[in-house]
C-alpha positions in Angstrom: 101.5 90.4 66.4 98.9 92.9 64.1 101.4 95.8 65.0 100.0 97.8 62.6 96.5 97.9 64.5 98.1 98.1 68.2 101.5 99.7 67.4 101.7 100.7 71.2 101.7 99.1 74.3 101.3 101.2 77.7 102.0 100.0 81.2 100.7 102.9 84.1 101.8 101.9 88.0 98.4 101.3 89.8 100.4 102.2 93.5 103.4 103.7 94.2 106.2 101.8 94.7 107.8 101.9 98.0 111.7 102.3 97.7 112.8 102.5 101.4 116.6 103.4 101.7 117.9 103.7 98.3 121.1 101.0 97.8 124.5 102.7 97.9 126.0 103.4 94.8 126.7 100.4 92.4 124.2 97.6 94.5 120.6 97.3 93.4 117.4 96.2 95.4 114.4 94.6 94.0 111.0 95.9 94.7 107.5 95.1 93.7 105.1 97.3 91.8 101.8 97.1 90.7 100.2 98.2 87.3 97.7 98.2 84.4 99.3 96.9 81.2 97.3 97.4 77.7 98.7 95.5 74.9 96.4 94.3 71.9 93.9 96.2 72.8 93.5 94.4 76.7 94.3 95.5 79.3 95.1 93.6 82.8 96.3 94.6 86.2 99.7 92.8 86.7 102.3 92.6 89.7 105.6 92.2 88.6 109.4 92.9 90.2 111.5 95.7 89.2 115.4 95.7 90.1 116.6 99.4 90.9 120.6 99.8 90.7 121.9 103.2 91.9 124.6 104.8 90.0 126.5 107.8 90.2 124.1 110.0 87.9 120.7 108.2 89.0 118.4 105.2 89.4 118.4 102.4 86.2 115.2 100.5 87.4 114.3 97.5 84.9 111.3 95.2 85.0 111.2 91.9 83.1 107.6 91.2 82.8 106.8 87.2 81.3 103.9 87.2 78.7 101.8 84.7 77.7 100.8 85.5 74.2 97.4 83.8 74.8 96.4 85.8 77.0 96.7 88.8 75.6 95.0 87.4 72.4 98.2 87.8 70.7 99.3 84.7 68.0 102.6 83.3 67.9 104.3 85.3 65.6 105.4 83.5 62.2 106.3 84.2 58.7 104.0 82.2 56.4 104.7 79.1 58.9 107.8 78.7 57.6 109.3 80.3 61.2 107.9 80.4 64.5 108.4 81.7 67.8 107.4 80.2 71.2 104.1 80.7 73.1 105.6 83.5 75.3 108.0 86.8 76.1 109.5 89.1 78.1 108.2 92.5 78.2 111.3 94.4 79.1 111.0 98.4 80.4 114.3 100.2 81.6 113.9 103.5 83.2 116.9 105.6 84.2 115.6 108.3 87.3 118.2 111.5 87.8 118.0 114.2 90.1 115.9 117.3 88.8 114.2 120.1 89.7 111.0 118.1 90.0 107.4 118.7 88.8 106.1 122.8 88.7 102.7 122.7 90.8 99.5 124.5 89.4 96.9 126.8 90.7 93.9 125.1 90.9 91.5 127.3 92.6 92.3 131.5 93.2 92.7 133.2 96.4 89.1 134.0 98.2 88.4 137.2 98.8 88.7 137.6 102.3 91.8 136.3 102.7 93.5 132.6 102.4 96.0 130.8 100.1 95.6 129.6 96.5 95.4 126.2 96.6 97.8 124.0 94.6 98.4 120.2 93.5 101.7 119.0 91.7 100.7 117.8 88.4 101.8 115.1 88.9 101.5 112.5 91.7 105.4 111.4 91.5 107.3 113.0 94.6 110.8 114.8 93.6 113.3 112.5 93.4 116.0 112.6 96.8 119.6 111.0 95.9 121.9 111.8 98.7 
């Protein structure tokens, strides 16, 4: 898999994912979501299905992502031929969400003289997370 020259992967969400009504504590809902996964130096826009289950402490959200090795440029992985693996993968990526304080903002531009508020943009573009 040439780990050594692409020892990371990274998968960033393209859209946010709308949740809706969060499932009561101990269901899970599946929702769709959108993103730009970079593996072996490629990257491609995928959609793929993440399953959120709410729990007393948070949000576990998991996404099985299938990969085809050939497409990513990636042989099948083997040790001197002698074993193999198949053609594809799962990409797993488990995320657990709890409550927090959420993201600080950041002054972006000063006050004007004359008057008129600073104006300020979360550093992020993740909204605080709201478990009832």
């Amino acid at each position: 898999m040439d780990v050594s020259q692409y020892p990371t992967a990274s998968l960033h969400l393209t859209s946010p994912i709308s949740l809706g009504a969060l499932p009561p504590i101990g269901s899970s809902a599946s929702y769709s979501a959108t993103g730009a996964l970079n593996m072996h130096g490629i990257t491609k826009t995928i959609t793929f299905t993440i399953t959120a289950e709410r729990s007393t402490d948070g949000i576990y959200a998991l996404a099985d992502i299938p990969i085809q090795f050939s497409e990513w440029d990636i042989s099948n992985p083997s040790v001197a031929g002698f074993v193999t693996t198949a053609s594809s993968g799962t990409l797993e990526v488990l995320v657990h969400l709890v409550k927090g304080a959420g993201n600080p903002t950041k002054i972006t531009q000063p006050p004007q003289p004359g008057g008129g508020a600073p104006v300020t943009i979360p550093s992020t573009t993740v909204p605080n997370l709201k478990i009832p």
